[in-house]
C-alpha positions in Angstrom: 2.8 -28.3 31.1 -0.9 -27.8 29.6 -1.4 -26.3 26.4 -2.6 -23.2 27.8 0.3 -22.8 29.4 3.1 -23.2 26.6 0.5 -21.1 24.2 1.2 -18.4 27.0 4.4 -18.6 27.5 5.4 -19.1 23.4 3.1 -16.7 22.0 1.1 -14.6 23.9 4.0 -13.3 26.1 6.8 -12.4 23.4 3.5 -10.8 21.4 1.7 -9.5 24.3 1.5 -5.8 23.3 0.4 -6.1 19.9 -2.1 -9.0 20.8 -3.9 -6.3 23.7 -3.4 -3.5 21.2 -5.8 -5.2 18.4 -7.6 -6.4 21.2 -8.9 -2.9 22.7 -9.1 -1.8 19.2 -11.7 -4.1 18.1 -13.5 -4.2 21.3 -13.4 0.0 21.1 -14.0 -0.3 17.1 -16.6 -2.5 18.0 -19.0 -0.2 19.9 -18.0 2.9 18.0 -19.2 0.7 14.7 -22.8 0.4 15.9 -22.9 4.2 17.3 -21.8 5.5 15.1 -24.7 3.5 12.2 -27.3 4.4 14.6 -26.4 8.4 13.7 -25.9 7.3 10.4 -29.8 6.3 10.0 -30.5 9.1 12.0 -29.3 11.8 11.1 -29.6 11.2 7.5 -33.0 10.5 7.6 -34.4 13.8 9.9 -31.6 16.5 10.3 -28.9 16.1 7.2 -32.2 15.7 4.8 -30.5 13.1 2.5 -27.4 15.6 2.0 -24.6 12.3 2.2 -21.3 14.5 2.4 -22.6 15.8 5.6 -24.1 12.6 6.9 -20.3 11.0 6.4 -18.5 13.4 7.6 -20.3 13.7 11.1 -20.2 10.0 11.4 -17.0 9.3 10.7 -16.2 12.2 13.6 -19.0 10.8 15.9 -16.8 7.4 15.4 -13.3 8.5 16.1 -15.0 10.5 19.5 -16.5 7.3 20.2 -13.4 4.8 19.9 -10.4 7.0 21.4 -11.7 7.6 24.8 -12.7 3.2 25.2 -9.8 2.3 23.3 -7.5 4.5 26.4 -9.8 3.5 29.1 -9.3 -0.4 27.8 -5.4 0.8 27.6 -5.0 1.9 30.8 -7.2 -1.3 32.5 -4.6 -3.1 30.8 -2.0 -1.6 32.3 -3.3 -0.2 35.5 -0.8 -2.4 37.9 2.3 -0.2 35.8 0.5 3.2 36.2 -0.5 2.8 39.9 3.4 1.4 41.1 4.8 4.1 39.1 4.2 7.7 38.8 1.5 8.8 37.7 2.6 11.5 34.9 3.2 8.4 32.5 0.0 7.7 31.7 -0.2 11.0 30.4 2.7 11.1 28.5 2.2 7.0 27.7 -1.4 8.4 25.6 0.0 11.5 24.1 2.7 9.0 22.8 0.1 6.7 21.5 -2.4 9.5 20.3 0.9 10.8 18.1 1.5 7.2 17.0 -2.3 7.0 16.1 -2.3 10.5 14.0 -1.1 9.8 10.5 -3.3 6.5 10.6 -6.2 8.1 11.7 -6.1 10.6 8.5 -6.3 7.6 6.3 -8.9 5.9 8.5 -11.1 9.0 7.8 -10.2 9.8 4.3 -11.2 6.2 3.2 -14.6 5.6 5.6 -15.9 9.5 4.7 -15.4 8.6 0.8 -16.8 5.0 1.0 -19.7 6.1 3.0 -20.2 8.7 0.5 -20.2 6.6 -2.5 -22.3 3.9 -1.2 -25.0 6.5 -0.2 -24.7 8.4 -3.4 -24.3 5.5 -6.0 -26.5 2.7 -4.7 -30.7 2.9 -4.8 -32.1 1.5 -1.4 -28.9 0.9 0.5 -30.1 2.7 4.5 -27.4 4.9 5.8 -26.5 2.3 9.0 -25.7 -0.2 6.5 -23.0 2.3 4.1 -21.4 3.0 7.3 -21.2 -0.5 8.7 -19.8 -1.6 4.8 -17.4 1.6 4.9 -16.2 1.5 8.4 -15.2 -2.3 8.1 -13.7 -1.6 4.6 -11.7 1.0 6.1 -10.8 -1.3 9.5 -9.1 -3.2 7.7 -6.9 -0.7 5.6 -6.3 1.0 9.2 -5.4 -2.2 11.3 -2.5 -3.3 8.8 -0.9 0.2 8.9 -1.8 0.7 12.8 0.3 -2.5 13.6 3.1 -1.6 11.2 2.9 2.1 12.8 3.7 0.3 16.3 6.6 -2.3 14.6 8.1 1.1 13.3 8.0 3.1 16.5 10.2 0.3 18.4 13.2 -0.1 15.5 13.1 3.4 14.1 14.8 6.3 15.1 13.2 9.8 16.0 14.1 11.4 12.1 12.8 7.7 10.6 9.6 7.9 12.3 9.3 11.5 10.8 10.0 9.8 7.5 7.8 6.8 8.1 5.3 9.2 9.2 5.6 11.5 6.7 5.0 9.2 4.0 1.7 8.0 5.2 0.2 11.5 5.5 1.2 12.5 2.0 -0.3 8.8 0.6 -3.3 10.0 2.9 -3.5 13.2 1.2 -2.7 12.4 -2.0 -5.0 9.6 -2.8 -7.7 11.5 -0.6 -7.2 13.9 -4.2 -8.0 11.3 -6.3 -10.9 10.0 -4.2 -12.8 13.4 -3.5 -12.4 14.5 -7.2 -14.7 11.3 -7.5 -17.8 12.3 -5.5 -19.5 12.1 -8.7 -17.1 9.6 -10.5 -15.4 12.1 -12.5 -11.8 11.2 -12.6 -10.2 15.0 -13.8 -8.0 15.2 -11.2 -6.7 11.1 -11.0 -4.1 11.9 -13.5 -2.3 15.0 -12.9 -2.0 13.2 -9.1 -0.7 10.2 -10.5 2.1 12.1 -12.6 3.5 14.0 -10.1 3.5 10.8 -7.7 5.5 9.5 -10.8 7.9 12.6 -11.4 8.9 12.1 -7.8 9.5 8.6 -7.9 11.6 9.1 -10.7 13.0 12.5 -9.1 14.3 10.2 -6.1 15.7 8.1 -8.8 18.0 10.4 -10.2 19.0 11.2 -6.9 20.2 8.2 -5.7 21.9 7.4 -8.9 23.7 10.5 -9.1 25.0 10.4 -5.6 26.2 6.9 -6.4 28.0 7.9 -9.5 30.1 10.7 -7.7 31.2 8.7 -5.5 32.1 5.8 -7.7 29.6 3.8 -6.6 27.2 3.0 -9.7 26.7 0.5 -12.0 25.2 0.4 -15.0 23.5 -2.9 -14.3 23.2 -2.5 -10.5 20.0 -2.0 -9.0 19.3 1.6 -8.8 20.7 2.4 -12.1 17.9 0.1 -13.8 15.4 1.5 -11.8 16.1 4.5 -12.7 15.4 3.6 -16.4 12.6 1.7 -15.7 10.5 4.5 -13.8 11.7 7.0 -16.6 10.0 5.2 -19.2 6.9 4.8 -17.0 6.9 8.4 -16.0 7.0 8.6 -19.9 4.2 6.6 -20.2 2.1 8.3 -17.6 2.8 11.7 -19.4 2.0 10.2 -22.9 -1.4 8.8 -21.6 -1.9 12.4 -20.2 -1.6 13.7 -23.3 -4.4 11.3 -24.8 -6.6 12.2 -22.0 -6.4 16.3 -22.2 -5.1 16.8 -25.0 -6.7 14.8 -27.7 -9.5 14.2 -25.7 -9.8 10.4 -25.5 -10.7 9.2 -22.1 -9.5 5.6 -23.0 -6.8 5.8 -25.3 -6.0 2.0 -25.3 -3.7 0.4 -26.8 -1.5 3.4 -27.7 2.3 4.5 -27.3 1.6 4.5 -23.6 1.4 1.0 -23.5 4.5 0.3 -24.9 6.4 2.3 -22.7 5.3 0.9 -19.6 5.6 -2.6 -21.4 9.7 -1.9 -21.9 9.9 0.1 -18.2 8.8 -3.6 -16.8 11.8 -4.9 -18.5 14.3 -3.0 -16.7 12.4 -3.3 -13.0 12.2 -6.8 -13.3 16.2 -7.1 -13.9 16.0 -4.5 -11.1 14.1 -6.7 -8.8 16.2 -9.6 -9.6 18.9 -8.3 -8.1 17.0 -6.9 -4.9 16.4 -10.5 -4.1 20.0 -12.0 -4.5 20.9 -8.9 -2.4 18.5 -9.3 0.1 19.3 -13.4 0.1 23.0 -12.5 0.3 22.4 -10.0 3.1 20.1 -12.3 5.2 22.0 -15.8 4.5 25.3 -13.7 6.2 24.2 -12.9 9.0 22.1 -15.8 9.9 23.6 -19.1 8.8 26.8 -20.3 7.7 25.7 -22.0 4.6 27.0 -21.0 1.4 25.5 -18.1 0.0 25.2 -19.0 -3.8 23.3 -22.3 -3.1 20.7 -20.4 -1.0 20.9 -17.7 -4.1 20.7 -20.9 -6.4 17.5 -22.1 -4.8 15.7 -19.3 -4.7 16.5 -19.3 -8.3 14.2 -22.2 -8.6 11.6 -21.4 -6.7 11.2 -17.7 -8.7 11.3 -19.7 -12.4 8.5 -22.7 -10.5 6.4 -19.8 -9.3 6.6 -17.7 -12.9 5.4 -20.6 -14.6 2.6 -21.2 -12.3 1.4 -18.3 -12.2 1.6 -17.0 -15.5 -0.3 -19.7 -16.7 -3.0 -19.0 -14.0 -3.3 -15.4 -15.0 -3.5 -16.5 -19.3 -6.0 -19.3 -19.0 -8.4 -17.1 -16.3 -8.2 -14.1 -18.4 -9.4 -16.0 -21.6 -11.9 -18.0 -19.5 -13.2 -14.5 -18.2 -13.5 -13.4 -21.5 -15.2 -16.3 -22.8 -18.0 -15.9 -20.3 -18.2 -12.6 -20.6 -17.6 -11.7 -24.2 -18.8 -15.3 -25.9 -16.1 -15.4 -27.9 -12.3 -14.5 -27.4 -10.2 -12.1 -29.9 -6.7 -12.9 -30.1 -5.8 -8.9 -31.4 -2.9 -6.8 -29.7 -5.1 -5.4 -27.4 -5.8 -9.3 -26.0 -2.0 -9.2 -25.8 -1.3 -6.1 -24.1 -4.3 -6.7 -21.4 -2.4 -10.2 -20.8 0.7 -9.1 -20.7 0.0 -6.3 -17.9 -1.2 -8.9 -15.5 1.6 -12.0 -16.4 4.3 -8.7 -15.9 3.2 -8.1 -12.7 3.4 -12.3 -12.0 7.3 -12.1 -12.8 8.1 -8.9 -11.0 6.0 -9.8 -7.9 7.1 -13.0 -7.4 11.7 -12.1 -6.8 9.9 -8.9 -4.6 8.3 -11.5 -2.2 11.2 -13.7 -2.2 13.3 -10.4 -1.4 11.1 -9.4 1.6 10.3 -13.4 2.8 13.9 -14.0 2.7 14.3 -10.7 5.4 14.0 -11.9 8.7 15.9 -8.7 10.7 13.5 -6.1 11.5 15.8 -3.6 10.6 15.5 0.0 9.5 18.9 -1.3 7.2 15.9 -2.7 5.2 13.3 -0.2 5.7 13.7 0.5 1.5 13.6 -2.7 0.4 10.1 -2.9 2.1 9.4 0.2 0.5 10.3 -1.2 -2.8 8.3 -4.4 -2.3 5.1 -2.1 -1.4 5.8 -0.5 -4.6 5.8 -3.3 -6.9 2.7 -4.8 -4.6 0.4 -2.0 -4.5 1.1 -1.8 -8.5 0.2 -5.3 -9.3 -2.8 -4.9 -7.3 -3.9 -1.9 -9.1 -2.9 -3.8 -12.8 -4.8 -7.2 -11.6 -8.4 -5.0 -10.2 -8.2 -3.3 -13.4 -7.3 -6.3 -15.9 -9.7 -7.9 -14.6 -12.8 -5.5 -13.9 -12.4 -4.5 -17.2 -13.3 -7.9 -18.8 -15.9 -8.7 -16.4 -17.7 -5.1 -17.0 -16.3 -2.5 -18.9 -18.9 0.0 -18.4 -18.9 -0.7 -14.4 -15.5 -1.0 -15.0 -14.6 3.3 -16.5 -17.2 4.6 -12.9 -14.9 2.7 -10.7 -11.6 3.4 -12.3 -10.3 5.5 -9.2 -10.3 3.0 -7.0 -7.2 1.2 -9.0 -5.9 4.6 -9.2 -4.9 5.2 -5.7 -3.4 1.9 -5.8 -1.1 3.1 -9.0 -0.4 6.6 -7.3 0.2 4.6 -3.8 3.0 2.7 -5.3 4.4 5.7 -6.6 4.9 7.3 -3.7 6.2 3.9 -1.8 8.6 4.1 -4.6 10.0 7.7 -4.5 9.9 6.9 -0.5 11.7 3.7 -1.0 14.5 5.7 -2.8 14.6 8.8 -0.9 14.9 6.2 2.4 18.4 4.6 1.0 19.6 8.0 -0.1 18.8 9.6 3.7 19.8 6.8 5.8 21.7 3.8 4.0 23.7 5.4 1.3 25.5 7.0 3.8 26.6 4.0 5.8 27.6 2.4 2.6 30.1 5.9 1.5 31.3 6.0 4.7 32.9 2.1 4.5 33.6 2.9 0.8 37.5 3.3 0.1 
């Protein structure tokens, strides 16, 4: 048997639908990319007159009319044998199934290429409008091919109301961040925070919740999972109303280091204790069902791994952050504000590394763990937004305040995974888990 041949039958046939799905959609993305920058340059420079809204808008929509009708034609070439052996009606209802599927994505696809477009035009002397949308259209691929392909994973495990959920969720990160990024057409942030606080009121809504439906049934405890999450989003709801208050109300549009600070400082206490215990959970959950090893020495191990990967890490993130501000600065100083600008990033480290344990260690595809993969986008999309603005901040503050937002939606993202995440377990687990409850 050639290697063709067992490459065929291994991989390509158990992942044939999703290897033909990003197929036709970079083939379809492909030609759309370079139509669409044509118009661009076009229409910027003789009808639009230099107006770059316009010019973004109109090529993002001359894009999407440009990909959907290849990427169906490329679908239905790839599955013409079905279609013509079968009747005919379910290619229609086959593309109005995909075109649902493709909704909520599309909305995020558009929000992030119109903005992008938009900035680059606006913001950067000399850049030609074919080359903002090429740079904002690739940007924005690759934010729209990750959540296309979990879009498609989610459509074959979830059920009709989870889909709703799942789909739900994306629109309202869609709209929410599209807040944030719009409020930004001339990089002033106004709107950023009042977005962020109520993506952190409902985290911590969802929070209560589930804790309170836990208690009345006898369910909670004090050090269990939920219960410290709970405490650790209430102090960084706290945190993000306290910074709010430096911002509006006394007028200081960086109010660094301040009470703030310590609040989300003590709040990563209690999610790292929180996320702890996700990933001896998860490693209980997993190591059950799929091996009949002891539990506690695959627990014991992973124990290991998480303190390894701490201390690697961490001393990573403290030794680049002083050599960054060496270069930059010429000199370091070792003040509490040094401290607290360390301590965001080496936090993160610790609670990031037992939340990619927790979702490595899940190998079911299970909507049983959809909120657990909620949780781990949570504490992901955060460290992400903590890390870009650590570190953009030591390598140019001044660049650093104009392009604040972008770390923003990353901070209001994770909110929202969270208050999903928790909303999830109290719609579609928590139930499960009352009803084998004596």
């Amino acid at each position: 048997m050639g290697i063709v041949e067992i490459f065929r039958k291994c991989f390509y046939l158990k992942y044939r639908e999703t290897i033909l799905l990003n197929k036709n959609l970079v083939i379809a993305d492909t030609i759309s990319l370079f139509a669409s920058s044509f118009f661009a340059q076009f229409y910027y420079l003789t009808v639009a007159a230099g107006s770059a809204l316009i010019d973004s808008i109109l090529t993002a929509a001359v894009e999407w009319t440009i990909d959907t009708p290849i990427f169906f034609a490329l679908f239905y070439l790839d599955n013409r044998k079905f279609y013509i052996e079968n009747d005919g009606g379910r290619l229609k209802t086959d593309i109005v199934h995909q075109l649902g599927l493709f909704g909520a994505c599309d909305v995020m696809y558009v929000v992030i290429k119109v903005f992008l477009q938009y900035q680059l035009l606006a913001q950067i002397k000399g850049i030609q409008p074919y080359e903002a949308s090429l740079i904002s259209s690739l940007i924005a691929w690759g934010v729209y091919l990750i959540i296309i392909n979990v879009t498609m994973k989610a459509a074959r495990i979830f059920s009709r109301a989870e889909l709703v959920w799942y789909y739900t969720l994306v629109l309202v990160i869609a709209l929410a961040n599209s807040i944030i990024f719009f409020s930004n057409l001339n990089l002033n942030p106004f709107l950023d925070q009042p977005v962020i606080n109520i993506s952190a009121a409902s985290a911590l809504f969802a929070a209560i919740l589930v804790v309170t439906r836990k208690y009345m049934r006898g369910l909670l405890r004090l050090r269990g999972t939920f219960f410290l999450l709970m405490v650790g989003i209430s102090f960084w709801f706290s945190a993000e109303m306290t910074w709010t208050y430096y911002l509006f109300v006394l007028h200081n549009p960086n109010p660094f280091p301040s009470p703030a600070d310590a609040l989300w400082l003590i709040g990563y206490g209690f999610l790292i204790a929180a996320l702890y215990n996700v990933s001896v959970d998860t490693t209980k959950a997993t190591t059950t069902l799929s091996t009949t090893r002891p539990v506690s020495r695959k627990i014991e191990r992973n124990k290991y791994v998480m303190f390894a990967t701490w201390g690697g890490v961490g001393l990573a993130i403290v030794l680049s952050y002083i050599y960054i501000s060496e270069i930059q600065g010429g000199a370091t100083t070792y003040d509490l504000s040094f401290a607290i600008s360390v301590a965001y990033p080496l936090l993160d480290a610790i609670i990031l590394v037992p939340t990619v344990l927790s979702i490595w260690t899940l190998r079911r595809a299970s909507p049983e763990f959809t909120h657990w993969v909620l949780l781990g986008a949570f504490v992901i999309l955060n460290a992400l937004g903590d890390i870009g603005f650590a570190y953009s901040e030591i390598i140019n503050p001044q660049v650093a305040s104009k392009q604040e937002w972008i770390w923003d939606t990353f901070f209001n993202s994770s909110y929202l995974c969270m208050a999903a995440a928790l909303l999830w377990y109290n719609r579609f687990s928590l139930p499960a888990l009352i009803a084998v409850s004596p």
